[in-house]
C-alpha positions as CSV (number, residue, x, y, z in Angstrom):
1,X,-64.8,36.4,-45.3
2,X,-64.7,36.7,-49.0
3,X,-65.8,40.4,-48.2
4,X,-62.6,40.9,-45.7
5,X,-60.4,40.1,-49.0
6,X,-59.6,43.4,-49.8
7,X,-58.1,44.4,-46.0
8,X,-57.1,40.4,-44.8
9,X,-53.2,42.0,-45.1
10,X,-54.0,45.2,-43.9
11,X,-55.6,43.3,-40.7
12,X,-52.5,40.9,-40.4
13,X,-49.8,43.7,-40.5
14,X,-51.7,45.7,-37.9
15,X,-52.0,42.7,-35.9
16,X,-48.2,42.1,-36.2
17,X,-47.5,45.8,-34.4
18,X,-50.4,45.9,-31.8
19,X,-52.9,43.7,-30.5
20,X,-56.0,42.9,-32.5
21,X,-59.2,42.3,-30.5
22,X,-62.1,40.1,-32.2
23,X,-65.6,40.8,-30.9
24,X,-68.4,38.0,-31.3
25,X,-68.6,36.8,-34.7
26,X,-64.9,39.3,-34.9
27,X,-63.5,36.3,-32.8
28,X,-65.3,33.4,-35.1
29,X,-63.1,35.3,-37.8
30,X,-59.6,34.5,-36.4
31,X,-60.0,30.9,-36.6
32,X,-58.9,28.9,-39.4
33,X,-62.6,28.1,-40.5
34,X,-66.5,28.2,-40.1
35,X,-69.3,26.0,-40.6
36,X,-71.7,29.2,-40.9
37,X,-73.5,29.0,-44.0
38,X,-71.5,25.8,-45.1
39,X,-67.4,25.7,-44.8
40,X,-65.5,28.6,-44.7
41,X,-61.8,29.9,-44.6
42,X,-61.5,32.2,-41.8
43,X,-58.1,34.3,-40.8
44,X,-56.6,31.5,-39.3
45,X,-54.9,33.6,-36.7
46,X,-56.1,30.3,-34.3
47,X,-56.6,26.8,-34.8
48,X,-59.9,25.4,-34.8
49,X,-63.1,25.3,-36.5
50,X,-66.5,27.4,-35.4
51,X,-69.6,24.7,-35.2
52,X,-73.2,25.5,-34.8
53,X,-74.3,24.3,-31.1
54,X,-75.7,20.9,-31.0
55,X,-79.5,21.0,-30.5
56,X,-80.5,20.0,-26.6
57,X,-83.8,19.7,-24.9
58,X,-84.3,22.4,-23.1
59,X,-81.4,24.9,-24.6
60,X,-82.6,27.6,-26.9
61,X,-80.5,28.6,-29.7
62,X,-79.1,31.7,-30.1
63,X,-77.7,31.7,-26.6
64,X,-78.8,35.2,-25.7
65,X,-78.6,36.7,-22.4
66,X,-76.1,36.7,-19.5
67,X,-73.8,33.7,-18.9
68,X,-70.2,32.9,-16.7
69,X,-66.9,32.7,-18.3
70,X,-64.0,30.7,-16.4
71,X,-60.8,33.0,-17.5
72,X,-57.4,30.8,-17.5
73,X,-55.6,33.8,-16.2
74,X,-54.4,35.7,-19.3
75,X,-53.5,39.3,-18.2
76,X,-57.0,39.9,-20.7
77,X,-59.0,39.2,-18.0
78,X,-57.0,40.9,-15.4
79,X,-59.1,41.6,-11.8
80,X,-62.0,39.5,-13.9
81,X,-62.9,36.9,-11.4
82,X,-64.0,33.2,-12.0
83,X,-68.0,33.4,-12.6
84,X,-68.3,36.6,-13.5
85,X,-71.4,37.4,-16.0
86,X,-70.8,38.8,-19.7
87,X,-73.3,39.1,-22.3
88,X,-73.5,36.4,-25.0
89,X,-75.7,36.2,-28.9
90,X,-74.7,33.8,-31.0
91,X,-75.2,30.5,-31.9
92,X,-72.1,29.1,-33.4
93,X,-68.9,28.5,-30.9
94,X,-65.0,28.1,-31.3
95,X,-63.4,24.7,-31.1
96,X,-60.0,25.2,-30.5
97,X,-57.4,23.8,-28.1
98,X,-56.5,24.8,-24.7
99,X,-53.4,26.0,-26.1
100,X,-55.4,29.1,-27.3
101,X,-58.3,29.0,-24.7
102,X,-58.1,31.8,-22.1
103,X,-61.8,31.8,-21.2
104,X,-64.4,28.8,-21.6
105,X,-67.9,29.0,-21.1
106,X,-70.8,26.3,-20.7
107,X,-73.9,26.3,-22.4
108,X,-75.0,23.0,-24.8
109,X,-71.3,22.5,-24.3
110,X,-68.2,23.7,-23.3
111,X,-66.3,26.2,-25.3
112,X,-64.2,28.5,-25.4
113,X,-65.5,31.7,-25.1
114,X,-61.8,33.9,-25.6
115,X,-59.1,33.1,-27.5
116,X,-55.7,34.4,-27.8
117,X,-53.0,33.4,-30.5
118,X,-49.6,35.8,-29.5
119,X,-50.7,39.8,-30.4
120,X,-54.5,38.5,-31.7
121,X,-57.3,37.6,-29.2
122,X,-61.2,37.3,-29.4
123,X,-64.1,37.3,-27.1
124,X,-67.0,36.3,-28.0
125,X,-69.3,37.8,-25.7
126,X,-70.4,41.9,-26.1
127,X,-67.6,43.6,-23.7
128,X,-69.2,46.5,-24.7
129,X,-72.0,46.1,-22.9
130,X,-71.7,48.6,-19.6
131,X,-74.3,46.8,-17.6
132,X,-74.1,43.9,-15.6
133,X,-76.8,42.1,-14.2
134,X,-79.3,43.9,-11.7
135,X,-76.6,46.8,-11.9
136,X,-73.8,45.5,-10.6
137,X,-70.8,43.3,-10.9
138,X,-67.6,43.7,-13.1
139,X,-68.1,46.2,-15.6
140,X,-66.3,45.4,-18.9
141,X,-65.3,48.2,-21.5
142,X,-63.0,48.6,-24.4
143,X,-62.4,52.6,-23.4
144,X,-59.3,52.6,-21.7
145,X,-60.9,51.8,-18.6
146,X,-59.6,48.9,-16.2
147,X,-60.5,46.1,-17.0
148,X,-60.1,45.3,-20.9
149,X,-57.6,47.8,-21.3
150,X,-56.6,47.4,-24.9
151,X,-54.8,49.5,-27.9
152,X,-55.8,47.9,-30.3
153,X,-57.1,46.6,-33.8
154,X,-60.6,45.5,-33.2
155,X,-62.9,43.5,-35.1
156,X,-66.5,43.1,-34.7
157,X,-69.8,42.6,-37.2
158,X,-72.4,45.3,-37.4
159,X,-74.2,47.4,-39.7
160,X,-72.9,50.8,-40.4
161,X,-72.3,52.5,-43.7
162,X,-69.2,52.0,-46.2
163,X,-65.8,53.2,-45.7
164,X,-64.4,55.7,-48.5
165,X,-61.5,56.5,-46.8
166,X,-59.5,53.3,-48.0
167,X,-61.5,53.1,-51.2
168,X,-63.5,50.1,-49.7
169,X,-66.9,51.0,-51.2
170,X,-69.0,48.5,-52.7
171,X,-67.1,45.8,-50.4
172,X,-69.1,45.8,-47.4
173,X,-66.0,46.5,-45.2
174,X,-66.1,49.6,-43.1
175,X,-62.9,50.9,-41.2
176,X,-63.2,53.9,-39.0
177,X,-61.1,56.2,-37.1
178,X,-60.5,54.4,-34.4
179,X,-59.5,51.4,-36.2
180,X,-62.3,49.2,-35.8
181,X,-63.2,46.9,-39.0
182,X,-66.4,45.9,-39.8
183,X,-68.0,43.9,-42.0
184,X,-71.6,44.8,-43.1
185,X,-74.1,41.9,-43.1
């Protein structure tokens, strides 16, 4: 987060005129704070805290791979049945309330796997991945395409060279055409 410092109003103001869309560890980021590499002060967009899963016989951590989310109905998940498979890699998880859950998933423990505070919501599984399993299923994109139809701010983790074009060199924060922010690792 300390690297998002330089764009945290510039992220907040774009948030306030269209909806912001947090990917994976882009989700962990709206919440108020993380246990990742000890405590730390997140966006604060949602309530809550992100934990590291609990250790479980049998569970492997990361959870990587294919997995169900239950969607509460948000218009998010529109034509996005109960059950359907989405591709997960992480191994910390939001605890928030149901207030701001609109999709859980279970794996070590129940959580919720998209959140949504107003304008601001975050997934935490990859809807960019265009495959589903054994080719077929619900296909979830962020292209325009039915059904995460979405205009919007979008944050996500990766590693791709600096931004120049808002003087963000040297901070590790990378903001490209299309409006996506990342934050280089």
């Amino acid at each position: 987060m300390n690297k998002l410092a330089p764009l945290i109003d510039l992220v907040k103001k774009e948030a306030a005129k269209k909806p912001l869309l947090g990917i994976c560890l882009g989700m962990q980021m709206l919440l108020e704070e993380s246990e990742e590499h000890g405590l730390h002060k997140g966006l604060g967009f949602v309530p809550g805290t992100v934990r590291l899963f609990p250790k479980k016989p049998g569970m492997k951590i990361p959870q990587m791979g294919w997995n169900t989310i239950s969607p509460s109905g948000h218009p998010l998940f529109e034509g996005i049945p109960d059950g359907t498979y989405v591709y997960f890699v992480h191994s910390y998880y939001a605890e928030t309330t149901p207030d701001f859950t609109i999709a859980t998933t279970d794996y070590v423990v129940s959580y919720a796997s998209a959140v949504c505070a107003g304008n601001v919501m975050g997934v935490q599984f990859h809807p960019e991945v265009r495959h589903t399993p054994g080719g077929t299923g619900t296909t979830i994109s962020l292209d325009g395409a039915d059904p995460l139809n979405v205009d919007a701010v979008v944050v996500s983790v990766g590693r791709r060279p600096l931004s120049e074009s808002l003087g963000l060199a040297g901070t590790g924060v990378v903001v490209d055409e299309r409006g996506f922010v990342q934050v280089d690792e």
